[in-house]
C-alpha positions as CSV (number, residue, x, y, z in Angstrom):
1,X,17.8,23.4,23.0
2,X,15.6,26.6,23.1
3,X,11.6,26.4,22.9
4,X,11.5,27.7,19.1
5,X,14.2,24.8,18.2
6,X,11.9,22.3,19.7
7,X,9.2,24.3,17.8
8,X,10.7,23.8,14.8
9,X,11.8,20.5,15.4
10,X,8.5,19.2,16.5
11,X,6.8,21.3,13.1
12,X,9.0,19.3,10.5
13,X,8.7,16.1,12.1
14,X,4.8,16.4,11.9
15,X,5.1,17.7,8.4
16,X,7.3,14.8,7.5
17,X,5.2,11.9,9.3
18,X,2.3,13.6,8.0
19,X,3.5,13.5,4.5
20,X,4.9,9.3,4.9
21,X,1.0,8.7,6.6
22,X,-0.8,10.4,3.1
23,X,1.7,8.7,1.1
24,X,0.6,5.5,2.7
25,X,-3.1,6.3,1.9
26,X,-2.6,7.4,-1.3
27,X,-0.3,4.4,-2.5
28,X,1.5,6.2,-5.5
29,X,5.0,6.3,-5.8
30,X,5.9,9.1,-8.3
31,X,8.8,10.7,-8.1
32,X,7.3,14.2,-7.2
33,X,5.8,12.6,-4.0
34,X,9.3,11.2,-3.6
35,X,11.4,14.2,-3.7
36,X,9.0,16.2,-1.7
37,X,9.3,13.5,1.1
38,X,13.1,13.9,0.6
39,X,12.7,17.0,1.2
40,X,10.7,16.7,4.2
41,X,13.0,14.0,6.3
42,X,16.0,16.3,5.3
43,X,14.0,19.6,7.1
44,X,13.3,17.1,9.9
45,X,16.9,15.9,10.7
46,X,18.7,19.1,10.1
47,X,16.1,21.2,12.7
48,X,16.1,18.0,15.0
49,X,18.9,16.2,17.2
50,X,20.4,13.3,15.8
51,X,19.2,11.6,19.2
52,X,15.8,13.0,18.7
53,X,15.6,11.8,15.5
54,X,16.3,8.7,16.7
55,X,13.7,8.7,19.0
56,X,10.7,9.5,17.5
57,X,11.5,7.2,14.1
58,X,11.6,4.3,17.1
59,X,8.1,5.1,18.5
60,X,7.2,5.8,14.5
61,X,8.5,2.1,14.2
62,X,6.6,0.7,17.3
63,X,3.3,2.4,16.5
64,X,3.0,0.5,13.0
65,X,3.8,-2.8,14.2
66,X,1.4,-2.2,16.8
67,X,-1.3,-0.9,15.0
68,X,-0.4,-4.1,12.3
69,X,-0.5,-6.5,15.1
70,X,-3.8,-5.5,16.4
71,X,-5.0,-5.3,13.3
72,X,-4.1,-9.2,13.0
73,X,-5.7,-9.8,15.8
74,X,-9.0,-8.6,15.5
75,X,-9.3,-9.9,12.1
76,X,-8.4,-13.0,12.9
77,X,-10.3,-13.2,16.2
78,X,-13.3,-12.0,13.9
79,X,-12.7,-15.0,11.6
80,X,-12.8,-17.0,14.7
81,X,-16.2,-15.8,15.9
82,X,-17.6,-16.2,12.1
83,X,-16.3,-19.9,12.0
84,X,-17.5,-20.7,15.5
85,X,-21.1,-19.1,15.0
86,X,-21.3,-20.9,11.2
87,X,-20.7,-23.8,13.7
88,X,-23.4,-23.6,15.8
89,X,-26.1,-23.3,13.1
């Protein structure tokens, strides 16, 4: 693969995780935001490998559930250090 394919590879996969990321913000569904998105993971897979695509929707994949899980676990180790210090007064 030549350095402009990866160029343009790497360009529509940022477009289209950037697009999913202010979708995610925005929380609306309407059907404009939904075609454009279409639109977007279609540029991505026909400019990028198969395998790439592959690849970087599996780091996509573990990055949320990371960022979910420490999420979790700072709330909840927050909601331990409320209850404990409502426990020593």
């Amino acid at each position: 693969m030549l350095r402009e394919e990866r160029e343009l590879c790497y360009k529509h996969r940022d477009a289209y995780y950037e697009a999913i990321k202010r979708g995610e913000i925005e929380e609306t569904n309407n059907n404009n935001k939904k075609k454009e998105l279409k639109r977007l993971k279609a540029l991505f897979e026909k400019h990028c490998p198969k395998s790439w695509v592959a690849h970087f929707e599996k780091i996509r994949e573990d990055s949320e559930k990371f960022t979910k899980l420490t999420k979790l676990t700072t709330t909840t180790t927050t909601k331990e250090n409320n209850n404990n210090n409502n426990n020593n007064n």
